[in-house]
ChimeraX commands (.cxc) that place a marker at each C-alpha (Angstrom):
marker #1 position -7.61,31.30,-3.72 radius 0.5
marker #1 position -7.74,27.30,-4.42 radius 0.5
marker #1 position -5.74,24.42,-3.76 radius 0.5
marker #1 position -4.95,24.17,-7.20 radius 0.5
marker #1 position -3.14,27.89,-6.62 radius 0.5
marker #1 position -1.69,26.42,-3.73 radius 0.5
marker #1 position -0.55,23.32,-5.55 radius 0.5
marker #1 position 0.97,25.74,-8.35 radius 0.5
marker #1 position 2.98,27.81,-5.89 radius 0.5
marker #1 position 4.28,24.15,-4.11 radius 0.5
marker #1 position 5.44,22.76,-7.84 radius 0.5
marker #1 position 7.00,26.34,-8.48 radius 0.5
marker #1 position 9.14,25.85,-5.47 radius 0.5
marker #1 position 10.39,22.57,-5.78 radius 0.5
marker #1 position 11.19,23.83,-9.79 radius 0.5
marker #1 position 13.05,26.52,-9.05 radius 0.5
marker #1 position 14.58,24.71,-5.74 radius 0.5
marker #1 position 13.53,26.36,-2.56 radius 0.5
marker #1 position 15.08,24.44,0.02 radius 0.5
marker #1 position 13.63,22.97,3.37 radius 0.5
marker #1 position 15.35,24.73,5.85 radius 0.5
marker #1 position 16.08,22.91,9.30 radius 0.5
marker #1 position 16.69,25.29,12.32 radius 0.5
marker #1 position 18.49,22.62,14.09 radius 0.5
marker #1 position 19.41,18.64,13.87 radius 0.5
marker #1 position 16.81,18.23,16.18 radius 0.5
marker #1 position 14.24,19.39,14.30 radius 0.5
marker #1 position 11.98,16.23,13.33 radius 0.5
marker #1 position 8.55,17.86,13.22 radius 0.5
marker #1 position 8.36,21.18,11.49 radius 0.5
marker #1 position 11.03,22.02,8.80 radius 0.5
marker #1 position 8.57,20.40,6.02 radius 0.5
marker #1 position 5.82,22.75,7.62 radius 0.5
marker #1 position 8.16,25.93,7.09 radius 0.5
marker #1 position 8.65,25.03,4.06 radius 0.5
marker #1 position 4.90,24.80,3.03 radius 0.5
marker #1 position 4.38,28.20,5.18 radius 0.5
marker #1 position 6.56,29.50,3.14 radius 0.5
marker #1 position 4.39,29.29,0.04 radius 0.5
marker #1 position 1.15,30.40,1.65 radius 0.5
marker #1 position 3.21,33.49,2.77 radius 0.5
marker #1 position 3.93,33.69,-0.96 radius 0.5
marker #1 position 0.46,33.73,-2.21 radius 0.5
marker #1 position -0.26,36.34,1.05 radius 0.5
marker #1 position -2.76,33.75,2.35 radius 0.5
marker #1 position -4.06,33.48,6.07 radius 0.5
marker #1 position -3.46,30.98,8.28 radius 0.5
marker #1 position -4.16,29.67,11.25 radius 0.5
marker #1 position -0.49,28.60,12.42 radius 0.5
marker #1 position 0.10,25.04,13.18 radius 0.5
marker #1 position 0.73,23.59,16.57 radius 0.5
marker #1 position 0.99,20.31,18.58 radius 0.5
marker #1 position -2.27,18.24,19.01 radius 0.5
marker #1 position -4.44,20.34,15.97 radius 0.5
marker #1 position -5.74,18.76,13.09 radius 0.5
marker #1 position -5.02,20.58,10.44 radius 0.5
marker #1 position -2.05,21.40,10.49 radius 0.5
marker #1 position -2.88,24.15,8.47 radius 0.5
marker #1 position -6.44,25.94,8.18 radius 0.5
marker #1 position -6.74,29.02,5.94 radius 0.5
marker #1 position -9.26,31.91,7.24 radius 0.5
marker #1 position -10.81,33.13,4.38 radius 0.5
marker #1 position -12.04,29.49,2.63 radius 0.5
marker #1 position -12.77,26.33,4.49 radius 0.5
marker #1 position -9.78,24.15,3.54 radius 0.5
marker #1 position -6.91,22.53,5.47 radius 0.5
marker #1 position -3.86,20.98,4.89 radius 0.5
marker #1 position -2.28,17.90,6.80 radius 0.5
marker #1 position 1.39,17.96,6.44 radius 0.5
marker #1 position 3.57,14.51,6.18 radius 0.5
marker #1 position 7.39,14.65,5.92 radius 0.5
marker #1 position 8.98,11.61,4.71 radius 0.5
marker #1 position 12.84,11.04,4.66 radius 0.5
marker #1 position 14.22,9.14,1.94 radius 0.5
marker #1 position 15.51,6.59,1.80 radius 0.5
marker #1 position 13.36,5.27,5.08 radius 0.5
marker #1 position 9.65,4.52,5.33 radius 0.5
marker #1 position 7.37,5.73,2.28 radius 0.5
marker #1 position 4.33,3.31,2.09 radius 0.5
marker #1 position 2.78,4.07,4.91 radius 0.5
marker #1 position 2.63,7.17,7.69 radius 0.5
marker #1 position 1.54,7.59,11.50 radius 0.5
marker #1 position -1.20,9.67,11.94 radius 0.5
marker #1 position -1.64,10.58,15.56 radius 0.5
marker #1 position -5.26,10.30,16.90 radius 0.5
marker #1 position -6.71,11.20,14.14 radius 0.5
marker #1 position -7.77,8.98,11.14 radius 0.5
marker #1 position -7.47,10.26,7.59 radius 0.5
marker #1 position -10.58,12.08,5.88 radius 0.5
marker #1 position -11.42,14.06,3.33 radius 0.5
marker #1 position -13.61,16.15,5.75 radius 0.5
marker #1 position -13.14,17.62,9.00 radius 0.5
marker #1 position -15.02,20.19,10.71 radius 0.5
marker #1 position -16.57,20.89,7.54 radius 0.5
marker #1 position -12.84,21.85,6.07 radius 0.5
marker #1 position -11.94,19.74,2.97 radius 0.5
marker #1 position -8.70,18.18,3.67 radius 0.5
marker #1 position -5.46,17.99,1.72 radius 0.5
marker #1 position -2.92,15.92,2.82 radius 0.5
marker #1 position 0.65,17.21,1.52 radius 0.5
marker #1 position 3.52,14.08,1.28 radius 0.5
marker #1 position 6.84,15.71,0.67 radius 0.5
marker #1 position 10.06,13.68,0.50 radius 0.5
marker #1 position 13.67,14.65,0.98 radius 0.5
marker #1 position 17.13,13.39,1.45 radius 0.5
marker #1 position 18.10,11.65,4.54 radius 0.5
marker #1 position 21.02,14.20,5.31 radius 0.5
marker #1 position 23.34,15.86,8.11 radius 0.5
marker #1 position 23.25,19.27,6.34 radius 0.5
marker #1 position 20.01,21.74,7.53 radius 0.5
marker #1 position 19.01,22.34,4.18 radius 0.5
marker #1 position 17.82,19.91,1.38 radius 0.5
marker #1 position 15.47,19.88,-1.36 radius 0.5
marker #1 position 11.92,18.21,-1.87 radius 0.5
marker #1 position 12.82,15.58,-4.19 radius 0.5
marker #1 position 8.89,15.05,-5.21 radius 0.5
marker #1 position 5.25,16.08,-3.54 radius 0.5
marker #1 position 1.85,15.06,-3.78 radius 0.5
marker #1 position -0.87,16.87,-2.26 radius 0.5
marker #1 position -4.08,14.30,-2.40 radius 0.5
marker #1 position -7.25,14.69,-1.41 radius 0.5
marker #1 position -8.08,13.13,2.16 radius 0.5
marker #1 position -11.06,10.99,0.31 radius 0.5
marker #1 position -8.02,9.46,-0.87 radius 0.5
marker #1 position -6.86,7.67,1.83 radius 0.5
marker #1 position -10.16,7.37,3.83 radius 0.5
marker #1 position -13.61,8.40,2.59 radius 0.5
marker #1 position -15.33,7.64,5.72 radius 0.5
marker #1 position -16.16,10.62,7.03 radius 0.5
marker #1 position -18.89,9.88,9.91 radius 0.5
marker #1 position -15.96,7.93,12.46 radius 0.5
marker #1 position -15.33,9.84,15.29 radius 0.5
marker #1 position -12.23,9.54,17.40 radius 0.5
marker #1 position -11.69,9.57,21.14 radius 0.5
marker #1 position -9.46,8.65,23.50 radius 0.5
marker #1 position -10.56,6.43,26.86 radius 0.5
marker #1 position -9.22,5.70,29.63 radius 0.5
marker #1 position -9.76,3.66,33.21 radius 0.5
marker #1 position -8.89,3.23,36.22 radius 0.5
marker #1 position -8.52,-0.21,38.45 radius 0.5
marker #1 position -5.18,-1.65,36.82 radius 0.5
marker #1 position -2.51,-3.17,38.91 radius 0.5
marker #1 position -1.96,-4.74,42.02 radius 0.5
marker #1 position -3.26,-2.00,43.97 radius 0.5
marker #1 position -6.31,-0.89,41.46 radius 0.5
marker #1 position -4.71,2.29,41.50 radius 0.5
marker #1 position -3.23,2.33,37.71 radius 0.5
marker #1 position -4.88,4.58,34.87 radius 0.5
marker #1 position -4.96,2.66,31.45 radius 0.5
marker #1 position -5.32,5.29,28.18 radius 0.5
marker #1 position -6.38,3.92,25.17 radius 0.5
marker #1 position -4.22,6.23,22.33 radius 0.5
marker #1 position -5.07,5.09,19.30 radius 0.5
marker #1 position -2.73,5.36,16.64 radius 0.5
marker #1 position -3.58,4.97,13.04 radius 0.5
marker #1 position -1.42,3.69,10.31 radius 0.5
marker #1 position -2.15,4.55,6.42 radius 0.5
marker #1 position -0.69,3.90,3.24 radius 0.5
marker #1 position 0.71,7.09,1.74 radius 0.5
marker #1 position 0.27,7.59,-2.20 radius 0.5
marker #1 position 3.61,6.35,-2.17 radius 0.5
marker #1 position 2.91,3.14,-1.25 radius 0.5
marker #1 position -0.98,3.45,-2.98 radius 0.5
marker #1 position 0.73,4.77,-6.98 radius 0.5
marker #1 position 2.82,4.16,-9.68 radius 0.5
marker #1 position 4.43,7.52,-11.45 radius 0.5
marker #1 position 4.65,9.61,-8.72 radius 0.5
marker #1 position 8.34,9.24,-7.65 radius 0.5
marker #1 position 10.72,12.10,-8.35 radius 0.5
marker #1 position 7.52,14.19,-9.83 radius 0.5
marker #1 position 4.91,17.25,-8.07 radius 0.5
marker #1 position 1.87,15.70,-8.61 radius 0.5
marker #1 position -2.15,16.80,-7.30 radius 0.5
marker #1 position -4.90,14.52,-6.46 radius 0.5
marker #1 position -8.15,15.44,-6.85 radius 0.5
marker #1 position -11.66,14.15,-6.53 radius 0.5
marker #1 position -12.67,13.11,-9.59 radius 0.5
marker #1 position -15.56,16.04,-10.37 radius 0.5
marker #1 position -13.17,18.67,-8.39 radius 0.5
marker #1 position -12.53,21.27,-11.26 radius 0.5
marker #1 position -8.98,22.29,-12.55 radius 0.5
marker #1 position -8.03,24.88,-15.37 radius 0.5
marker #1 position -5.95,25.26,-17.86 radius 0.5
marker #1 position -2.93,25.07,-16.11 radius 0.5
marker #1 position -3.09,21.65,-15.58 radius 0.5
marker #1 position -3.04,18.17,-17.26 radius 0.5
marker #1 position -4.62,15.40,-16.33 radius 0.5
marker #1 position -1.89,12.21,-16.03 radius 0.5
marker #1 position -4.10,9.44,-14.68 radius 0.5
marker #1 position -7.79,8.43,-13.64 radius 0.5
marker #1 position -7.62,6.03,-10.00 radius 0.5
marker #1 position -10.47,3.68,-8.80 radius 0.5
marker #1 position -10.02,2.93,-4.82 radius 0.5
marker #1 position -13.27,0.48,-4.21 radius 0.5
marker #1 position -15.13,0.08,-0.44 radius 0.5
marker #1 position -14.04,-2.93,1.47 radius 0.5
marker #1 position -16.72,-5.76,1.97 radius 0.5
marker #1 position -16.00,-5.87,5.69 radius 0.5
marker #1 position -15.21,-3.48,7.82 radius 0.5
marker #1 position -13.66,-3.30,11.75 radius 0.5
marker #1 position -16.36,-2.02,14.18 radius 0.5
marker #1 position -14.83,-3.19,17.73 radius 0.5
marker #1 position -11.70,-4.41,19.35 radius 0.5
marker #1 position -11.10,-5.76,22.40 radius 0.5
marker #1 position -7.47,-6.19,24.50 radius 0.5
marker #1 position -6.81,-9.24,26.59 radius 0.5
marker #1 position -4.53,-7.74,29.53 radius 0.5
marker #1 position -3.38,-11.29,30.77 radius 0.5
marker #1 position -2.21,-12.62,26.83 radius 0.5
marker #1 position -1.67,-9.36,25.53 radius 0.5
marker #1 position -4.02,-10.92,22.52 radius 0.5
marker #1 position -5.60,-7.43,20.12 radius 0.5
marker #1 position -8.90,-9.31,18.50 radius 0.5
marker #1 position -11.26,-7.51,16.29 radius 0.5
marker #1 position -14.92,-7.99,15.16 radius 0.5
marker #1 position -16.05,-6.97,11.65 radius 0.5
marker #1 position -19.23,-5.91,9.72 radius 0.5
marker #1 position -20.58,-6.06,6.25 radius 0.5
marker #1 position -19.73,-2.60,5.18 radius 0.5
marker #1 position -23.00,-0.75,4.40 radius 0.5
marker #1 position -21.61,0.63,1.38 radius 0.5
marker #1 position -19.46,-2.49,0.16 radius 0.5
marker #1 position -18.15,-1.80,-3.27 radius 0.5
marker #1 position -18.94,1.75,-3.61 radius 0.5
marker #1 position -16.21,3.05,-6.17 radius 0.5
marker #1 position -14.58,6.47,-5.47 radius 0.5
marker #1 position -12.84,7.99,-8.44 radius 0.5
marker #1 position -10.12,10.54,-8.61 radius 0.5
marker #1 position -8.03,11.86,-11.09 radius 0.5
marker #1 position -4.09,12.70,-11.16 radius 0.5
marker #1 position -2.43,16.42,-12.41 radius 0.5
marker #1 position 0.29,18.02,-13.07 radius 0.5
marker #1 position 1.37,21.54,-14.37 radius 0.5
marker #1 position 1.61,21.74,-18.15 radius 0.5
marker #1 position 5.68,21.58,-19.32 radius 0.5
marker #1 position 5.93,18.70,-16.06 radius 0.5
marker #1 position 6.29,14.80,-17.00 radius 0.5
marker #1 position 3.71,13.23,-18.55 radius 0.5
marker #1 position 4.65,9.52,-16.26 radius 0.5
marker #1 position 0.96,8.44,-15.73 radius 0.5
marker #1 position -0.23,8.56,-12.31 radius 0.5
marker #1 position -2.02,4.18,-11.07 radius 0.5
marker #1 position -2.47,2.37,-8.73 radius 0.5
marker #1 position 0.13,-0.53,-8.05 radius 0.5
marker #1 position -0.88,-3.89,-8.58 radius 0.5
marker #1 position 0.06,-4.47,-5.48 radius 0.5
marker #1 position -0.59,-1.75,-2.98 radius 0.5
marker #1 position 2.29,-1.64,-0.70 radius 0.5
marker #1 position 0.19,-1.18,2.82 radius 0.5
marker #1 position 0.17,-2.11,6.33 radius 0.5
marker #1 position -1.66,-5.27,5.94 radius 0.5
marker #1 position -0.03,-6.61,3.03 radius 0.5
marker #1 position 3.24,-5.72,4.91 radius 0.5
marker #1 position 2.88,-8.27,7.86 radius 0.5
marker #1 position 0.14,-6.57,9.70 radius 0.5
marker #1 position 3.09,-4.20,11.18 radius 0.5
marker #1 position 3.95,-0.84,10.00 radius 0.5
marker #1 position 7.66,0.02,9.17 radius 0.5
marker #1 position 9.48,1.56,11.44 radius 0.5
marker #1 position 9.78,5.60,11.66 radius 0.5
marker #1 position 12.33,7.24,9.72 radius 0.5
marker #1 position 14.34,9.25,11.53 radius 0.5
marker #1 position 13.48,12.66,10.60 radius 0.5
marker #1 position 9.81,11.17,9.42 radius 0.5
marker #1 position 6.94,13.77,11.17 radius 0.5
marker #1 position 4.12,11.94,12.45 radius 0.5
marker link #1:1,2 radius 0.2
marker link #1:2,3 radius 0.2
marker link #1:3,4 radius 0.2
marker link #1:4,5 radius 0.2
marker link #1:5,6 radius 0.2
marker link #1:6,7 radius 0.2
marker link #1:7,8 radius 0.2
marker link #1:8,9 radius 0.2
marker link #1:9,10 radius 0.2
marker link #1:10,11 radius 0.2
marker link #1:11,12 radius 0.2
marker link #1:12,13 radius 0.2
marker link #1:13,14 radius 0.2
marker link #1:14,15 radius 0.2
marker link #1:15,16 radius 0.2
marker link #1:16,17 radius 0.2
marker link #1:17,18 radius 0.2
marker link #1:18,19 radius 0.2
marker link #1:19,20 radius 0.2
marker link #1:20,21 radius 0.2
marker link #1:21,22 radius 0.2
marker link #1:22,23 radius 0.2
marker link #1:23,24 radius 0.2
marker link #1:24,25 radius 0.2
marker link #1:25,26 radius 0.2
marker link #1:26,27 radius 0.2
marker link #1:27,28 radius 0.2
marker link #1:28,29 radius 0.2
marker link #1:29,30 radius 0.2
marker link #1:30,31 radius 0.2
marker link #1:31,32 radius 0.2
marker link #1:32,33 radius 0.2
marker link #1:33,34 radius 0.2
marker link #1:34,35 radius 0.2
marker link #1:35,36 radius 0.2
marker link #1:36,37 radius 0.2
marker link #1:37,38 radius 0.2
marker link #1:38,39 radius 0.2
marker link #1:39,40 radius 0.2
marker link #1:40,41 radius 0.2
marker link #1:41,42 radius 0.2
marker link #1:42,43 radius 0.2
marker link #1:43,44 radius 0.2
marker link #1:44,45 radius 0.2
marker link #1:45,46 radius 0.2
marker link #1:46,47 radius 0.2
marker link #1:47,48 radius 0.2
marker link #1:48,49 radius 0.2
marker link #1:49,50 radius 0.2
marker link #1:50,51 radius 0.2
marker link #1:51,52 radius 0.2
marker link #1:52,53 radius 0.2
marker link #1:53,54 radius 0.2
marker link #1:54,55 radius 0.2
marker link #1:55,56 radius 0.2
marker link #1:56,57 radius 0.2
marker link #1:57,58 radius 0.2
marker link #1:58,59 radius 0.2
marker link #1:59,60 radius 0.2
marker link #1:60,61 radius 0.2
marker link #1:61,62 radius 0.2
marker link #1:62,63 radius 0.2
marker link #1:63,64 radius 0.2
marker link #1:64,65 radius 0.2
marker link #1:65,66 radius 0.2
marker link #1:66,67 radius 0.2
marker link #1:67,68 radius 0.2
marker link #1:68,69 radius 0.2
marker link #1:69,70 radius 0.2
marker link #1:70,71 radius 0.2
marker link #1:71,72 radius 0.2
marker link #1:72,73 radius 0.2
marker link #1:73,74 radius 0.2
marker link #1:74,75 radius 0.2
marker link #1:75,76 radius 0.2
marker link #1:76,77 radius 0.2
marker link #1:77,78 radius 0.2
marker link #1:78,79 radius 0.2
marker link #1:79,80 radius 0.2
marker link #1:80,81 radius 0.2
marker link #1:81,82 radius 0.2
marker link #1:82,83 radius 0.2
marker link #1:83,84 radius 0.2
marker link #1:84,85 radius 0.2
marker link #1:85,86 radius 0.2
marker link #1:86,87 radius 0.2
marker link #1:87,88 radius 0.2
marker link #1:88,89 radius 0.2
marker link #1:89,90 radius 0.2
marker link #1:90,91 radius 0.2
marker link #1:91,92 radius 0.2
marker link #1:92,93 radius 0.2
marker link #1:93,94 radius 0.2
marker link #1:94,95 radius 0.2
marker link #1:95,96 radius 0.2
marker link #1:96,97 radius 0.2
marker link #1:97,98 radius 0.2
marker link #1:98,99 radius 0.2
marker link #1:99,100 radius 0.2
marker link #1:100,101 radius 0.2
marker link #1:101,102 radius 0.2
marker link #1:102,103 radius 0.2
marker link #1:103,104 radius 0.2
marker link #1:104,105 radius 0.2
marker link #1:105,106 radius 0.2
marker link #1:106,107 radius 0.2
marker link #1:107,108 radius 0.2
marker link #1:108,109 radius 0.2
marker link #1:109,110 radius 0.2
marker link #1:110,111 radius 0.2
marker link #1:111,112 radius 0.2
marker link #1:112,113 radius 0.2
marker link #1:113,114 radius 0.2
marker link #1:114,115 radius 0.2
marker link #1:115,116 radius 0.2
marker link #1:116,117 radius 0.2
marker link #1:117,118 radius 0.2
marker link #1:118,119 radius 0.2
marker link #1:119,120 radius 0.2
marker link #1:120,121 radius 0.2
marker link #1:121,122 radius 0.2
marker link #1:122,123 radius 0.2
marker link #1:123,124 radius 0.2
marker link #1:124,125 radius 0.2
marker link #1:125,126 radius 0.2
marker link #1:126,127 radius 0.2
marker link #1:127,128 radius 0.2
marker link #1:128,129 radius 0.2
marker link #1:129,130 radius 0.2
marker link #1:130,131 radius 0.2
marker link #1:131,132 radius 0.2
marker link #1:132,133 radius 0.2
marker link #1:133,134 radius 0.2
marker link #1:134,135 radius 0.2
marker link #1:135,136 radius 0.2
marker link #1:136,137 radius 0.2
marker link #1:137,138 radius 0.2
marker link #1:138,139 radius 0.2
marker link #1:139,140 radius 0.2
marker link #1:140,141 radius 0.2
marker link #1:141,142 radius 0.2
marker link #1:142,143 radius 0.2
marker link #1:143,144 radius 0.2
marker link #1:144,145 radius 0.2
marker link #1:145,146 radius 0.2
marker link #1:146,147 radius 0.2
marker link #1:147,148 radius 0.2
marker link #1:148,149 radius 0.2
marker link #1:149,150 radius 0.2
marker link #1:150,151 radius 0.2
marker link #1:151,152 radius 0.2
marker link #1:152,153 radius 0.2
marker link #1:153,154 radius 0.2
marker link #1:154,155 radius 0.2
marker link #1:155,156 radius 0.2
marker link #1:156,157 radius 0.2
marker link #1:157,158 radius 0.2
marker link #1:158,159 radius 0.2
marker link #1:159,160 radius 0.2
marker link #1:160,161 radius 0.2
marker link #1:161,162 radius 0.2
marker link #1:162,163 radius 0.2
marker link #1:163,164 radius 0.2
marker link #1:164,165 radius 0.2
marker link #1:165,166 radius 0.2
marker link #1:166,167 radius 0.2
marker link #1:167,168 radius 0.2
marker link #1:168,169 radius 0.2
marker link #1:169,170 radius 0.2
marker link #1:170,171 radius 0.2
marker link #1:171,172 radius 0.2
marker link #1:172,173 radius 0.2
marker link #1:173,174 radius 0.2
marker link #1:174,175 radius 0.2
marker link #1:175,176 radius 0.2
marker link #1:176,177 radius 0.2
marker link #1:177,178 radius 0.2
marker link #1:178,179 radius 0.2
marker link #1:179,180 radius 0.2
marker link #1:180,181 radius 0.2
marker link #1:181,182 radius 0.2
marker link #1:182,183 radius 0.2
marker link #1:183,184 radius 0.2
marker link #1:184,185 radius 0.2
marker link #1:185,186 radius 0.2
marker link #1:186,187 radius 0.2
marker link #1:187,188 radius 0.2
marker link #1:188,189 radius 0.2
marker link #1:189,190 radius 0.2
marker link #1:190,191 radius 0.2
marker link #1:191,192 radius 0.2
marker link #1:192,193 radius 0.2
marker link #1:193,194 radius 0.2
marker link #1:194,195 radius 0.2
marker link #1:195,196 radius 0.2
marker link #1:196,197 radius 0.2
marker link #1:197,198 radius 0.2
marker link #1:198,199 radius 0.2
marker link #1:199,200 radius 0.2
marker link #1:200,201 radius 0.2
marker link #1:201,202 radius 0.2
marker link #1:202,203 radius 0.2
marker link #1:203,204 radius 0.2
marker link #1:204,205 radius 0.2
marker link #1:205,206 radius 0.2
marker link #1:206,207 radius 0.2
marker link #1:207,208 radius 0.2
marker link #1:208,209 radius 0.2
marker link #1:209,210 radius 0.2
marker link #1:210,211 radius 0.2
marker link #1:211,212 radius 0.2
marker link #1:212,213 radius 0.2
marker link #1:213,214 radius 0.2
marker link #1:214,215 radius 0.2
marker link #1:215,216 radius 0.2
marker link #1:216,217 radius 0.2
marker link #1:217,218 radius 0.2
marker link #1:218,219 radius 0.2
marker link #1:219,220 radius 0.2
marker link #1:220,221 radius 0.2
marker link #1:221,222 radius 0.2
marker link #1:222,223 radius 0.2
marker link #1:223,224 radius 0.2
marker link #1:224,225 radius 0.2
marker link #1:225,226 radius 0.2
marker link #1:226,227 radius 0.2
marker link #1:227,228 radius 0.2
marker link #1:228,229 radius 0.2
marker link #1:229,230 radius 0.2
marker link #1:230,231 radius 0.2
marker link #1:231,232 radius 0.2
marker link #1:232,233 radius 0.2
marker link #1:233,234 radius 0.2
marker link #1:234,235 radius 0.2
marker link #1:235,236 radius 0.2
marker link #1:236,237 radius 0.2
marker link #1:237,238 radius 0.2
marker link #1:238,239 radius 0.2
marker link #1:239,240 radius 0.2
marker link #1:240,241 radius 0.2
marker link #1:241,242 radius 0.2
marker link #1:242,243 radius 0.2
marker link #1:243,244 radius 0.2
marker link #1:244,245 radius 0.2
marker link #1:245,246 radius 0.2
marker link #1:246,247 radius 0.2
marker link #1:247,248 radius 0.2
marker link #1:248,249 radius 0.2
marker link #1:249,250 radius 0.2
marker link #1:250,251 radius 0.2
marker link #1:251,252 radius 0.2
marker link #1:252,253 radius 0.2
marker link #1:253,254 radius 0.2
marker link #1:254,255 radius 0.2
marker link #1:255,256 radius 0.2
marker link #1:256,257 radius 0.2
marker link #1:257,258 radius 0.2
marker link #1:258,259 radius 0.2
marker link #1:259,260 radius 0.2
marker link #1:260,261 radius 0.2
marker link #1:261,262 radius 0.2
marker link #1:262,263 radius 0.2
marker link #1:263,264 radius 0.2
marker link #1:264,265 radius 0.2
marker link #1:265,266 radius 0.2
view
């Protein structure tokens, strides 16, 4: 079993409209992740079941792959997404990582359907693969030296969303570019996302001006072009899959993500 099963079974669903299904209004976090469950289920797959503070949120037994899920309400925030002490990757624990972007209506009701999906490869968002993250923490703050400080850090991506033209209102699968498909699929785009020629290595807090400054390095690999390439199922839209000419991303966007949507996961 491959993602590009998996990927068949998701675009099946949202086809033939198999709703999300929201136990209750409070339910932010994991009615998108039923709803994905509910496919591997389908395909009789085995799973190690998500839960708060894993990464993964989904990692199949039998082949070492995983799936990050993000839920995005719409209308609300699209271009970019919260990811939670944990950068995006295309590799993790030796697990190739798919990251599946689902949007729905913002609605009262508990059920609604996906209005469009792309599951991307991690490389996608973030090729780096060697970065890893930890959370710190000391002691001494206050007026009595007694405080703890923890330093959480939260990343902020752009989603393919905010990254691609042609993917609204479609089911659409992003691959590496020399991942293999079959004949069940056609090929809607070819995307270029080229290394940065600096990159952040260190930041440091100033506690009494509450000033964030960072220090950057050449980027070893400056310019290196990863390729990918855009699907769909045979009988879906042709709409080619690009990049915008414009990405829509946190830096472009004032240096400040958008704020959370309110039934957005994180």
């Amino acid at each position: 079993m491959s993602v590009l099963d998996i990927f068949a079974e998701c675009n099946k669903a949202v086809v033939d409209g198999v709703l999300i299904k929201r136990a209750t209004r409070s339910d932010k976090e994991f009615h998108f992740q039923n709803w994905f469950a509910g496919r591997l289920k389908t395909l009789k797959l085995n799973y190690d079941p998500p839960a708060r503070n894993t990464y993964p949120d989904f990692r199949l037994v039998a082949v070492t792959i995983g799936f990050e899920l993000k839920g995005l309400v719409f209308p609300g925030r699209i271009a970019d997404f919260d990811c939670n002490s944990q950068v995006p990757s295309g590799l993790h624990n030796g697990r190739s990582i798919y990251y599946v972007f689902g949007r729905y209506p913002k609605s009262k009701e508990n059920k609604y359907p996906v209005l469009d999906l792309v599951v991307c490869h991690g490389n996608f968002l973030n090729a780096r693969h060697d970065y890893i993250h930890e959370n710190k923490s000391f002691r001494g703050f206050g007026s009595y030296g007694d405080i703890l400080v923890r330093d959480r850090k939260m990343y902020v991506a752009p989603t393919p969303f905010g990254l691609l033209d042609g993917i609204d209102r479609q089911v659409t699968l992003i691959l590496l570019a020399d991942e293999k498909v079959n004949d069940r699929f056609r090929l809607v785009g070819e995307i270029e996302r080229v290394e940065t020629q600096k990159v952040v290595t260190k930041y440091t807090f100033d506690l009494k001006t509450n000033d964030l400054t960072t220090s950057e390095e050449d980027n070893p690999t400056a310019g290196t072009v990863h390729k990918f390439r855009a699907y769909r199922i045979k009988g879906a839209p042709e709409t080619a899959v690009k990049l915008k000419r414009q990405p829509v991303t946190p830096m472009n966007a004032g240096g400040k993500a958008a704020e959370t949507g309110e039934d957005e996961e994180s």
